[in-house]
C-alpha positions as CSV (number, residue, x, y, z in Angstrom):
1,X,32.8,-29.0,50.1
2,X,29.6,-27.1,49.9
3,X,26.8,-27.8,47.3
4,X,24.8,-25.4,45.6
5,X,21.5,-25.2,46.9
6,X,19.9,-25.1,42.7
7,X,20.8,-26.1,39.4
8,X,19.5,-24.4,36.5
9,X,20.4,-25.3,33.2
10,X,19.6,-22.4,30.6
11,X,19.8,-24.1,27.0
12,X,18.0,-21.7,24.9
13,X,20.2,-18.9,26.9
14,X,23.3,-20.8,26.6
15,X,24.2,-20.6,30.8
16,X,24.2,-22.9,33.7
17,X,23.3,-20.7,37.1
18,X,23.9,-22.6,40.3
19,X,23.0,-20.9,43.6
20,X,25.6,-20.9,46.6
21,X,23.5,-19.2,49.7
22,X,21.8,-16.5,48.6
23,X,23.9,-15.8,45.5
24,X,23.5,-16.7,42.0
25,X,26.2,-17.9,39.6
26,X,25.9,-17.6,36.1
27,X,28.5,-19.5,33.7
28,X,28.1,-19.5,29.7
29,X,28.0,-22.9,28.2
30,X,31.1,-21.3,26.3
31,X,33.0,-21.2,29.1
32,X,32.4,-24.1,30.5
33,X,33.5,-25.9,27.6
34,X,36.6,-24.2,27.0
35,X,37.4,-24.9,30.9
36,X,36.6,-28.7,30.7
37,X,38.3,-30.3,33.6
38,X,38.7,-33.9,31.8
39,X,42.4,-35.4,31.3
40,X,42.6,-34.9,27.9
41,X,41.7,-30.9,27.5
42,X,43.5,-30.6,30.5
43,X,46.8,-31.6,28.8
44,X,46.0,-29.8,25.4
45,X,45.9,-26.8,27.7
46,X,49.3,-27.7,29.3
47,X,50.8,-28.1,26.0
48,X,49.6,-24.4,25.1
49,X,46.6,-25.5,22.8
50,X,43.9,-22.9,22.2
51,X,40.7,-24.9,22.1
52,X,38.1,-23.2,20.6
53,X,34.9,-23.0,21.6
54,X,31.6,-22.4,19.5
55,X,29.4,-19.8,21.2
56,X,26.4,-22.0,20.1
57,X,27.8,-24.9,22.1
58,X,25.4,-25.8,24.7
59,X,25.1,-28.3,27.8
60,X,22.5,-31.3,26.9
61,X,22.7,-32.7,30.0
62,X,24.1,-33.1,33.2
63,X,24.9,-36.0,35.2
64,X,25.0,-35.9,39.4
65,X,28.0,-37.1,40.1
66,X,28.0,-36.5,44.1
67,X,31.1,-34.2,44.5
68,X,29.8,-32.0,40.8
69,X,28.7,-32.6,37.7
70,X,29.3,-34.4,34.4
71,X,28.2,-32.2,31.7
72,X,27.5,-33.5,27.8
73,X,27.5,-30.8,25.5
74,X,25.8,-30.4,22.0
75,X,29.0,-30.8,20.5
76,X,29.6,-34.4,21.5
77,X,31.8,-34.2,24.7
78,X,31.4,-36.1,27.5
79,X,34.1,-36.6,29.6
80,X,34.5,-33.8,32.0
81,X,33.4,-34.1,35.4
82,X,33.2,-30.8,37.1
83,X,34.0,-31.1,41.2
84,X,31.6,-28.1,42.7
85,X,34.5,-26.5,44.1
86,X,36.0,-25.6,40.4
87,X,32.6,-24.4,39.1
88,X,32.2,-21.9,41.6
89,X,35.9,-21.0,40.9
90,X,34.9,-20.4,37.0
91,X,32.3,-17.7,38.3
């Protein structure tokens, strides 16, 4: 499992960038929303739901979690816990 080597959190931009070497990722808050890893979007998606996702949405703050990330976003959820190994497959 490799780490990315920075963490940037864009608010005012609305993007996370995480670096992996000498390359830069960019993901929209958007997206990582609409991609939330947690059980319970994860079965609204399996059961063909169409979550909606605010383009304003943003990430408040992230939580370290050792093997990725726990993101809060301005819309009140909390629950996902990104592994590093799906954010850099969202990229």
């Amino acid at each position: 499992m490799q780490t990315p080597s920075a963490l940037n959190n864009r608010r005012a931009a609305g993007e996370l960038q995480l670096r992996w070497g000498q390359t830069w990722q960019v993901i929209s808050h958007a997206r990582l929303r609409g991609a939330c890893p947690c059980s319970q979007c994860r079965v609204a998606r399996l059961n063909g739901a169409i979550s909606l996702v605010r383009e304003d949405v943003r990430v408040a703050r992230i939580e370290a979690q050792g093997y990725g990330l726990q993101l809060v976003f301005s819309d009140g959820h909390e629950r996902g816990i990104y592994p590093w190994d799906y954010l850099r497959s969202l990229g």
